[in-house]
Every structure is written in structure tokens, then in C-alpha cells.
N, C-alpha and C positions, 0 to 999 in steps of 0.2 A: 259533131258540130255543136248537139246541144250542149256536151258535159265540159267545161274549160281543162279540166286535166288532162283529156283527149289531144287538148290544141298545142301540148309542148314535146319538146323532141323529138319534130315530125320527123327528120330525116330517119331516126332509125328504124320508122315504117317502111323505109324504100331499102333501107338494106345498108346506111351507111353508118357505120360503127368506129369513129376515129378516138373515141377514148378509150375503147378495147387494147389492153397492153400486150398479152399474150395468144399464141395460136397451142393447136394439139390440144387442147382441152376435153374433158368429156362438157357435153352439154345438156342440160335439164332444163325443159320447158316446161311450166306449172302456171299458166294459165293465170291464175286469178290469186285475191291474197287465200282464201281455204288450201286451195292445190297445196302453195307455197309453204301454209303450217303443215303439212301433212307430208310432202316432199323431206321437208329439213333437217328431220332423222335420218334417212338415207342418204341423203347429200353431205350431212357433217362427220357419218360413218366411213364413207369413199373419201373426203377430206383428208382424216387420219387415218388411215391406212396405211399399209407399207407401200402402199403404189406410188405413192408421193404425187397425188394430182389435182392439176388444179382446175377447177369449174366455171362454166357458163352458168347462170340461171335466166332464163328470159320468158317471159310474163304478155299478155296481151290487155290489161288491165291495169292501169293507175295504182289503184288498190292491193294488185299484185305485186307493184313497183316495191310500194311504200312498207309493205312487209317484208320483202328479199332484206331490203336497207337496213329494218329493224332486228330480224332475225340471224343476218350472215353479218355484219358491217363491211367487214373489206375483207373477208374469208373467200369470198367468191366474186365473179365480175359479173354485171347486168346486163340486161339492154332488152330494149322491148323486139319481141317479135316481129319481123318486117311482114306486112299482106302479102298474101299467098300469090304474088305476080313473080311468073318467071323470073324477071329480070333484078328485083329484088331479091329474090328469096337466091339467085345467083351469085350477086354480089352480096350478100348476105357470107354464104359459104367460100367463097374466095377468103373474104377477110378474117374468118374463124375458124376454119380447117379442121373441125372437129373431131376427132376419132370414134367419137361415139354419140347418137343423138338419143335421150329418153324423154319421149312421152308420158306426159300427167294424164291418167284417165281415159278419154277418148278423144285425141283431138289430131284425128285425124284429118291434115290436111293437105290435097292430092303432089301440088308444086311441092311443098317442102320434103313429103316423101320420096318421091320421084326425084329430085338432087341427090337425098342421099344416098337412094339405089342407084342412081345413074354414076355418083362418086365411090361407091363402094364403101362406104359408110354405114353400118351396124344401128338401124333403130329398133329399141326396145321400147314395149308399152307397157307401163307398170300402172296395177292399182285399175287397170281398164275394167270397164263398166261397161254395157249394154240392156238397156231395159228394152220389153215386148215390144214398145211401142216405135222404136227404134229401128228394132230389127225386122218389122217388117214393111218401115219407110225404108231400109237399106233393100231391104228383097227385092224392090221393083226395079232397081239397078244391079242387079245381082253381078253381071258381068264384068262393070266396070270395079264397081266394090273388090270384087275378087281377085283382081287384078292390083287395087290398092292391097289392099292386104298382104298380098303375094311378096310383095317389095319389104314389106317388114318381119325381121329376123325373130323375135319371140312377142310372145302376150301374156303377160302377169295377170289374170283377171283377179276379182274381187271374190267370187261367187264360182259353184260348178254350172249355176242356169246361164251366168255369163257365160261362159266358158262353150256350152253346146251352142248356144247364139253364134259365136263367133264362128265355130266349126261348121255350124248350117251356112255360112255367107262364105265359107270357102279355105278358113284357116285350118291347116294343115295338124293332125292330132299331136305331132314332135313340138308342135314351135306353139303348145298352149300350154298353161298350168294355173290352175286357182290356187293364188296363195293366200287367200283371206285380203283382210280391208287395209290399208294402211293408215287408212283416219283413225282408227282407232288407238292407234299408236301416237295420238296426240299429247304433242309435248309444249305447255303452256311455257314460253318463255317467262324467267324471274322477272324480268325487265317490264313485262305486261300485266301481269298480276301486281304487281308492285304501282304501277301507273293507274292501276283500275282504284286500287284502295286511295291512293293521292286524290283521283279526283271525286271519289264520295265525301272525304274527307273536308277537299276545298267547295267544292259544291251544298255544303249544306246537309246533305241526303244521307248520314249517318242512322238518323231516327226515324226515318222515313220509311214506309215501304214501297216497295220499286216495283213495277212489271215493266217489261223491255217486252217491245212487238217487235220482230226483226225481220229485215228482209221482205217489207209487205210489198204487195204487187196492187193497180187499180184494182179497186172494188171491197178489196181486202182492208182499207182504214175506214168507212164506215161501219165495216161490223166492229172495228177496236172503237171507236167514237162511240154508238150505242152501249158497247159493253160498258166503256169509260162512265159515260155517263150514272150509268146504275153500280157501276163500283165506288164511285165515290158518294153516292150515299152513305154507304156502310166504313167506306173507310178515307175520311174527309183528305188525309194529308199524303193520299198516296200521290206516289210520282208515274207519271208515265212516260217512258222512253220509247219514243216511234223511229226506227230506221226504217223508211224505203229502201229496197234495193237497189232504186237509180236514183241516187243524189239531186239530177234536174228536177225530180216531181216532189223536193223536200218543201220548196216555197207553198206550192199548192195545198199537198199535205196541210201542214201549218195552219192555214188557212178555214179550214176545216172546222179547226177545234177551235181559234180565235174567232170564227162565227157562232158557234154556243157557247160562249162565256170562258171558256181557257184563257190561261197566263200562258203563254210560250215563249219559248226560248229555242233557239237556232246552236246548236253546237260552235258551227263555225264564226259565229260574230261576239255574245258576251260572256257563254259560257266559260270558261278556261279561265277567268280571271275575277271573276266575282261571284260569293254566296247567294245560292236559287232559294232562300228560302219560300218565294211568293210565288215557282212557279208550279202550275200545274205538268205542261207536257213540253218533255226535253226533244227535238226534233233532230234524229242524229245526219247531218247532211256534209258527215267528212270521209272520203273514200279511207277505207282502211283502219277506221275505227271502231267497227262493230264488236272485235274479239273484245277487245277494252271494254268494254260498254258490257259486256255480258256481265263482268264482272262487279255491278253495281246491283243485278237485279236479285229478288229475291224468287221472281219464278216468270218463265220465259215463253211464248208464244213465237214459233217459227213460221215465216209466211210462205206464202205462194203456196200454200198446201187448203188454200180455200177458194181458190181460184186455178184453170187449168192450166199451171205453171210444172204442177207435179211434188211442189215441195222444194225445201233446202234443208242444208246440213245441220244434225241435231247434235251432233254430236261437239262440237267446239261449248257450247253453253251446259251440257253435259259434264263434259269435262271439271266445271267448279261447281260440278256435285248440285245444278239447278234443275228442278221440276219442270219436264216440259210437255208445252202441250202441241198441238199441229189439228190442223182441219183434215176432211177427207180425202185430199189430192195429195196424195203421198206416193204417186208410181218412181221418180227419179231417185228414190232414196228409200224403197220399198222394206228393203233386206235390212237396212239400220233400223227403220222406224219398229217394224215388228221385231226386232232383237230388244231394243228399249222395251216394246210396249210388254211384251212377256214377260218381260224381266222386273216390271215395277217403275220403270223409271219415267217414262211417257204415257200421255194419254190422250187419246183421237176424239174430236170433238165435232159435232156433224153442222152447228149452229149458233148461235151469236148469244139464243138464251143458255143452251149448255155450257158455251165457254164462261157466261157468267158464274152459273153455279159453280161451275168446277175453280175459278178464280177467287169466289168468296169465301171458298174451302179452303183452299190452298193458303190465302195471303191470313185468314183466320189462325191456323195452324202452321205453327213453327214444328214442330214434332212431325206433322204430314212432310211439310216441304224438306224438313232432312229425311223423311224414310225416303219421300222418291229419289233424292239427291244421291241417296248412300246407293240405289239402285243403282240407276244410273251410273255413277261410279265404280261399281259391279260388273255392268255389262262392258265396259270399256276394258278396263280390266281383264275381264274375261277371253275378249276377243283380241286381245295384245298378242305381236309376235310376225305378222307381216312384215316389218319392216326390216327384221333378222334376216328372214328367207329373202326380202328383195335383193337385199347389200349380197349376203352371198350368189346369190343368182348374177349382178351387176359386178362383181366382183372378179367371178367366174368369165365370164364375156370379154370383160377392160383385160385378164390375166393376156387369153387369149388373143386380142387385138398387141396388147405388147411385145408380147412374142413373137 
């Protein structure tokens, strides 16, 4: 109700899909726009295939919309996820007849599994995750849990810690396998990296150096404000790029930094058409722009990892070889963070004076910020190849349903 992109296309909350041209599809739900870049390896590998089939992807996110649209054009069909209400999620599967439903991650939810058991309908959970803290809010319901579970035909986990998780709550040892991460296997669309350099380009922010805050949660833009503050002593024309992760709290944000003397600028209102040379702080308040955006910075601060959020995804900013840093709360994204930070590419910062120091190093050194970058590019690298084992694994499954 607060976010306006929420407010369109309610019908296909309730289940009503009348632009959907095709039935028999496999279908892939990917949640959010991350899931979606992480997803679209696998999804454009079963595209071309010899099965010759064609796909659902459906999203519960705006943000997740607007990357399907960028990433597939018209390769795949959309539609947002209907709520988890019987009667939706019924007419939902009337209208799309699935043959196959696969799950992004963890999202498990009880109606829409329950349809597909009760249809006889193959879901698969790929890339699924479970952290500690999860598994033992699932334990107190163990019974029902186990019961959800039971209705689902395989689980691709991330990790083997995921994988005993899952086995403790009741998944059966045949119908699990860790097959590594599939984020890692991130594949930056030309299209998006091509968009990032346009708008350094038209923005001014060529000469400038950049740190991007991304994804911050309450509490978490005063410590970038303080740090701002004393970073731009040392470095007068830097830029700063703040995403919130809820878009509604971008005004506020803003607000912030235009009460101690900032130049701000609002993404969605003058940016895109006119040179910032005069601002101080770019306020990114457009769903689905953040990949883009990484692409400007010269070294990147992930949020919700300094607040009990748990952290977010490091690895998309990663990807264009940037230096990143994350606070203490790093449990949802535990196994990436420490793969990064071993490896050179990341670095954990406990406080708002250490993220300065380690920011006035960083943005100091060009020679630092490519050694982390090249790290980081390393570790991703390294850990490529989930996405192989998934297609076959989904591959395997679709053979068997056609048959």
C-alpha cells in the first residue's frame, strides 16, 4: 500500500492471468529481481534445449518484474505470483497447467505447494538455502513443516550445512543434493553493463569517485552520513550513491543528507536527463536499478549487514570486479561472505570509524581496489558451475515428466 508499484496489476494477485498465451509450461518462480539474475542461466539453458519448451517466470516483486522484462524480452511469459489464498493460487493453476513448478531459494509456500501435490505436479527447489537461524524457527513446527516438505519432489541446496538442515526438518536423504550456489554463476547482462557506462557518462560522474551504499535498512544511513561526512574531507568530489532497499523510505533517506548541507538528487525525477555535476548524494529510489548502479561505483558497501537484517547479496557488485565491504550481520549470506572475505575480495567492518578508514584506503588506491576486485572475480570464478548440475538435474526431471 506504501510502494505505488505494488498498486498495478492487482488482478494477478488473485490468480487472474488473461495475457498468458500458452499452457504446459515449465514454471520458474524467482521471487525478487537477484533470484531472477541468478535464475536466467538455467532458464535460457532449458529454453534451448532439445525439449523445445517454453516458460513461466513469475516474480513477487516489482523489481523482479522489471528484470524478467530486461533479461528474457519475450523468450519467456510473466506474471506476478498470486497470494498464497487457496482460491487464487487455484485459479492461478487452472489457467497455467504447469508441468513442472521450480522454486528460487526458499520459498516455500504451504497453498501453492499443496496445489501442486494435490495436482500432481513435480516441484523442484533449486539454489535452496537455509541458515541456523531459520531452522530452528522451522523446528518449533516441525510437524507441519515436514509435512510441507514431504509434498516436494527434490532440493538442490547451496551448501552440505544446508542440506543436513533440511534433512533434520524431515527431507528425505534421496530427494537432497548440494550442488553449490548458483549466484555465482552470475551472468551480467551486455545490455546492463552497457546502460551503467551510459549513464556515468551522461551524469557527469566520469572523474569522480563513487561509493554506492546499497540495499541500506533503518539505522544503517546514518552510519553512511557520518562516514560521508568525514570522507568528503579527504575526497571533496566524491559521489555518493544511497539505495535503500524499500524505495518508500528514499524521500526520507534524502532528507538526511539535505539537512547537513548535501546536493541530492532523486534518481527517479532529474537524474536520467541532465549532468550532476553539483551533486553530492544520488538517492537510488527506482525498483530494479540497483545492478545498474553498481556499475558506477568505484567500491561498494552492502546493507542490512549492520543492522539485524542479516546482510544481502555480494556478489552481483562483485561481479564488476568492486571492492566490497558489509558490517557484522552477515548470517543470510554467511557461506558467500566468508568465500569473498578468504579469498581477498571483502572486508567485514564492525563500526562507522572502521568503515571510514577502510573507505579512505580503498577510494585512495586504485592498485587496492583492483587487487580486491580481481579477488573477488576469483572467487566467483571459482565457485562457477551450479548452474550446469542444475540444467541437468531439471533436465532430467522435464525428460521424465514427458515421457
Amino acid at each position: 500500500m506504501r510502494e505505488p508499484e505494488y498498486a498495478k496489476r492487482i488482478p494477478e494477485r488473485f490468480g487472474y492471468m488473461a495475457s498468458l498465451k500458452s499452457c504446459d509450461r515449465i514454471w520458474f518462480h524467482t521471487v525478487s529481481a537477484g533470484e531472477t539474475i541468478s535464475a536466467a542461466p538455467v532458464v535460457k539453458n532449458l529454453i534451448q534445449s532439445e525439449l523445445g519448451l517454453s516458460v513461466l517466470v513469475t516474480t513477487m516483486t516489482p523489481s523482479g518484474s522489471a528484470m524478467v522484462a530486461k533479461i528474457f524480452n519475450d523468450s519467456v511469459e510473466h506474471s506476478y505470483l498470486p497470494y498464497d489464498y487457496t482460491f487464487a493460487i487455484s485459479r492461478f493453476f487452472d489457467r497455467v497447467r504447469p508441468k513442472m513448478l521450480v522454486l528460487m531459494e526458499t520459498e516455500l509456500w504451504p497453498n501453492l505447494i499443496n496445489e501442486a501435490w494435490e495436482r500432481d505436479i513435480p516441484v523442484i527447489c533449486i539454489n535452496a538455502r537455509l541458515s541456523e537461524k531459520s531452522a530452528k524457527g522451522y523446528g518449533l513446527i516441525r510437524p507441519l513443516v515436514k509435512k510441507l516438505l514431504g509434498q516436494i519432489d527434490f532440493v538442490a541446496c547451496q551448501y552440505e550445512q544446508h542440506a543436513e538442515r533440511f534433512k533434520g526438518l524431515g527431507v528425505e536423504e534421496e530427494k537432497i543434493l548440494a550442488l553449490g550456489n548458483m549466484k555465482f554463476d552470475i551472468d551480467l547482462p551486455a545490455e546492463i553493463i552497457g546502460q551503467s557506462a551510459e549513464r556515468k557518462r551522461v551524469w557527469g560522474f566520469a572523474d569522480r569517485p563513487i561509493w554506492i551504499a546499497a540495499s541500506t535498512h533503518d539505522g544503517e544511513e546514518a552510519i553512511v552520513l557520518d562516514a560521508f561526512k568525514l570522507l568528503k574531507e579527504h575526497y571533496p568530489e566524491l559521489v555518493l550513491i544511497l539505495v535503500p532497499r524499500h524505495p518508500i523510505r528514499a524521500l526520507k533517506v534524502g532528507q538526511y543528507f539535505t539537512q547537513s548541507g548535501f546536493s541530492v538528487c532523486y534518481e527517479s525525477s532529474k537524474a536520467n536527463n541532465q549532468v550532476l555535476t553539483d551533486i553530492d548524494v544520488l538517492i537510488g529510489d527506482v525498483m530494479g536499478s540497483l545492478v545498474e548502479l553498481y556499475g558506477l561505483a568505484d567500491v561498494v558497501l552492502v546493507g542490512g549487514s549492520f543492522v539485524k537484517v542479516g546482510g544481502h547479496n555480494p556478489i552481483e557488485p562483485a561481479a564488476y570486479g568492486l571492492p566490497v565491504i558489509v558490517g557484522p550481520q552477515q548470517y543470510n549470506f554467511s557461506e558467500i561472505m566468508n568465500e569473498f572475505e578468504k579469498n581477498g575480495g571483502l572486508i567485514t567492518v564492525f563500526d562507522s570509524r572502521e568503515l571510514v578508514e577502510r573507505l579512505i584506503y580503498l577510494l585512495g588506491s586504485e592498485e587496492q581496489r583492483h587487487k580486491m576486485g580481481a579477488a573477488a572475480l576469483r572467487t566467483i570464478e571459482k565457485n562457477r558451475g551450479a548452474t550446469q548440475k542444475l540444467t541437468k538435474l531439471l533436465e532430467a526431471h522435464v525428460s521424465r515428466i514427458v515421457a
